[in-house]
N, C-alpha and C positions, 0 to 999 in steps of 0.2 A: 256096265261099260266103263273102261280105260280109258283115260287119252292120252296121248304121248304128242308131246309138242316139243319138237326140233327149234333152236334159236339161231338165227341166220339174216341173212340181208342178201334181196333175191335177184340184184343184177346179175348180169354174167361176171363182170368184172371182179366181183366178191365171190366167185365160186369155189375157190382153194382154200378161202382165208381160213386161219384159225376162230377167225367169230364164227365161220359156219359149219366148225364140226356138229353142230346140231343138226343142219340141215342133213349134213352126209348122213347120219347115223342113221335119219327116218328114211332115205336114198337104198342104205344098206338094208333096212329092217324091213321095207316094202317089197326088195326083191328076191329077198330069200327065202321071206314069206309068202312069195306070191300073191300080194294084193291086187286089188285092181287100179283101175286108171287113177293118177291124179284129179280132182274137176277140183274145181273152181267154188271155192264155201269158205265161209268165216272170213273175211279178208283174208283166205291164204287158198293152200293148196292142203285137198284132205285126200284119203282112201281110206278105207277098211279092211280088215281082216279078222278072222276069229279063230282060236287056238283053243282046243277043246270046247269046256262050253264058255267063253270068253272072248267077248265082240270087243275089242280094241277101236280106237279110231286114231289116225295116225295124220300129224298136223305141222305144216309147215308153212306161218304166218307169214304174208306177202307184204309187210306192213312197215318193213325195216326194223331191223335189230329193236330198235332203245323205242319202240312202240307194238310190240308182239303180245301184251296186254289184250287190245281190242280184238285180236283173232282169238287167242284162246280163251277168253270172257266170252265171247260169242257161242263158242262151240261146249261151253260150259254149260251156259244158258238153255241152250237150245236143246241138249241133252239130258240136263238136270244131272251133272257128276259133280259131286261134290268135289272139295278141294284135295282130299286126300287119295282123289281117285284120277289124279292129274301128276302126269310125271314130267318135266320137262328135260331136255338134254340142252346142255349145253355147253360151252368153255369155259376153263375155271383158270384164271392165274395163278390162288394160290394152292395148288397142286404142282406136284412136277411132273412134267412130261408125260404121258402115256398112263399116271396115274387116274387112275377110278375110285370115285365114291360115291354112295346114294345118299343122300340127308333129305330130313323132312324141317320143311319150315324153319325159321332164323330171318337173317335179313339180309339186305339185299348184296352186300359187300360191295359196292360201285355198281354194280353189273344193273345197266341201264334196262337191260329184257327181262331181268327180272324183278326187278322195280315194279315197271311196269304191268307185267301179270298180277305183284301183288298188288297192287293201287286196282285192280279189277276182283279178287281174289281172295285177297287178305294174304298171311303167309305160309297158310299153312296146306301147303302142294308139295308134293314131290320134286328133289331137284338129281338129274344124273348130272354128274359133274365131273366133266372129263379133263384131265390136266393138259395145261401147253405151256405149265410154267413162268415164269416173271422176266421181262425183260431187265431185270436192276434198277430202273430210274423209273417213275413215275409217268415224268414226262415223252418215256418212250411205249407208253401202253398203248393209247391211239394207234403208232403204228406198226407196234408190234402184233396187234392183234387183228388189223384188217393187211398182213401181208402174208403172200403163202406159205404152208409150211414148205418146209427146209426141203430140199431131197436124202435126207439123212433123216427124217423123221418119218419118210413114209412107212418102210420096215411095220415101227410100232403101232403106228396109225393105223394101216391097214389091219394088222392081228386083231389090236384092241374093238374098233369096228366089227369086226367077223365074231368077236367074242360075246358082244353086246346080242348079235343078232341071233347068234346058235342060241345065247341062254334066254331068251324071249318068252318063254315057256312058263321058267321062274315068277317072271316078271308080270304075264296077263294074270298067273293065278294071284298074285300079292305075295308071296314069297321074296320081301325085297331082298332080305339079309342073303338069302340062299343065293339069290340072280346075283347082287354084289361080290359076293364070294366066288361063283365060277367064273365070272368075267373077270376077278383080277387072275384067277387061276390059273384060264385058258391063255389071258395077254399080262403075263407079269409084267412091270412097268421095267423101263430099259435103266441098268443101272449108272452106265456111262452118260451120260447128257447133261447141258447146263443147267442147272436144278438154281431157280428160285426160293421163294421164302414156302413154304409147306402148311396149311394146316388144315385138319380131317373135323 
C-alpha cells in the first residue's frame, strides 16, 4: 500500500487557498478515480482506491495545515508503510507557478506540514510539490499563501491537477521519475507569470 497525503487546512474558509492545493489534488484524484466515500480516520478524511494490483489510501488530515503529522503518523502506523511509501502533496513557494516536482526526503524548508509529518516520520517520504511561487517579501507569505488563487491562475491549476490525476497509474506502481515527467508534460508550467525565487 500507498498513501497519498494532501496538505490543507479543512475550514471552508481555506477552501481555495494556495495552502490547500494538496487537498484539491486528493479532491481531484478521488474523483477521477472513482474512490469511495470520504469517512472519517486518522484525524482526517481517507478513501481508497486500487490501480491494478496497487491499493492506494488517499488522506486528507483534518488537523490544520502546520499539524498534519499526527494524521499521516496515524495512518502510517496503522498500515505499517514505510516512509518511502508515503507521498505527500502539497504547495511549494519555491517553485513557480504551475511548476511540478517529485523529491524524496531533505528538509523541511519553512513548510510547517511538513515539519511536522517529519517530526512523526523522519524525512524520508515522498514530497509532490506543486509550485504557487514567491510573494517577494517574506513577510507576505502568511498571506499570500492562505489567500485564493488568482483567477488568472485557474487555467494552469486546473491542467496541472487533471495532469496529476490522469498520470496516477505511474505513481501507485512507483514509477516516480515516469509520473513526474508526464505530469510536467501534460500541464507545462505557464511561462508568463510572476515567478519567484526557483529551486528543483
Amino acid at each position: 500500500m500507498k498513501i497519498l497525503a494532501g496538505l490543507g487546512n479543512y475550514e471552508p474558509k481555506y477552501l481555495r487557498n494556495r495552502h490547500n492545493v494538496g487537498f484539491m489534488a486528493m479532491d481531484i484524484i478521488a474523483h477521477a478515480w472513482s474512490a469511495g466515500p470520504w469517512r472519517k480516520r486518522f484525524h482526517g478524511l481517507a478513501t481508497e482506491l486500487v490501480i491494478g494490483s496497487n491499493k492506494l489510501l488517499l488522506l486528507k488530515p483534518q488537523t490544520f495545515y502546520n499539524n498534519a503529522g499526527n494524521s499521516v503518523g496515524a495512518a502510517a502506523a496503522f498500515y505499517r508503510v514505510k516512509p518511502e511509501n508515503i507521498v505527500v502533496f502539497h504547495d511549494e513557494l519555491d517553485l513557480a507557478p504551475g511548476k511540478f516536482r517529485m523529491k524524496m526526503g531533505g528538509g523541511a524548508a519553512g513548510n510547517n506540514g511538513i515539519k511536522s509529518i517529519t517530526s512523526q516520520l523522519g524525512p524520508d517520504f515522498r514530497r509532490a510539490r506543486i509550485g504557487i511561487g514567491h510573494p517577494g517579501d517574506r513577510n507576505r507569505v502568511t498571506g499570500y499563501v492562505l489567500s485564493d488563487f488568482a483567477k488568472a491562475e485557474e487555467a494552469w491549476l486546473i491542467d496541472l491537477l487533471d495532469a496529476i490525476a490522469d498520470s496516477l497509474d505511474l505513481l501507485a506502481a512507483g514509477d516516480y521519475d515516469a509520473f513526474q515527467t508526464r505530469v510536467t508534460h501534460k500541464a507545462p508550467a505557464p511561462e508568463v507569470v510572476k515567478r519567484g525565487p526557483e529551486a528543483d
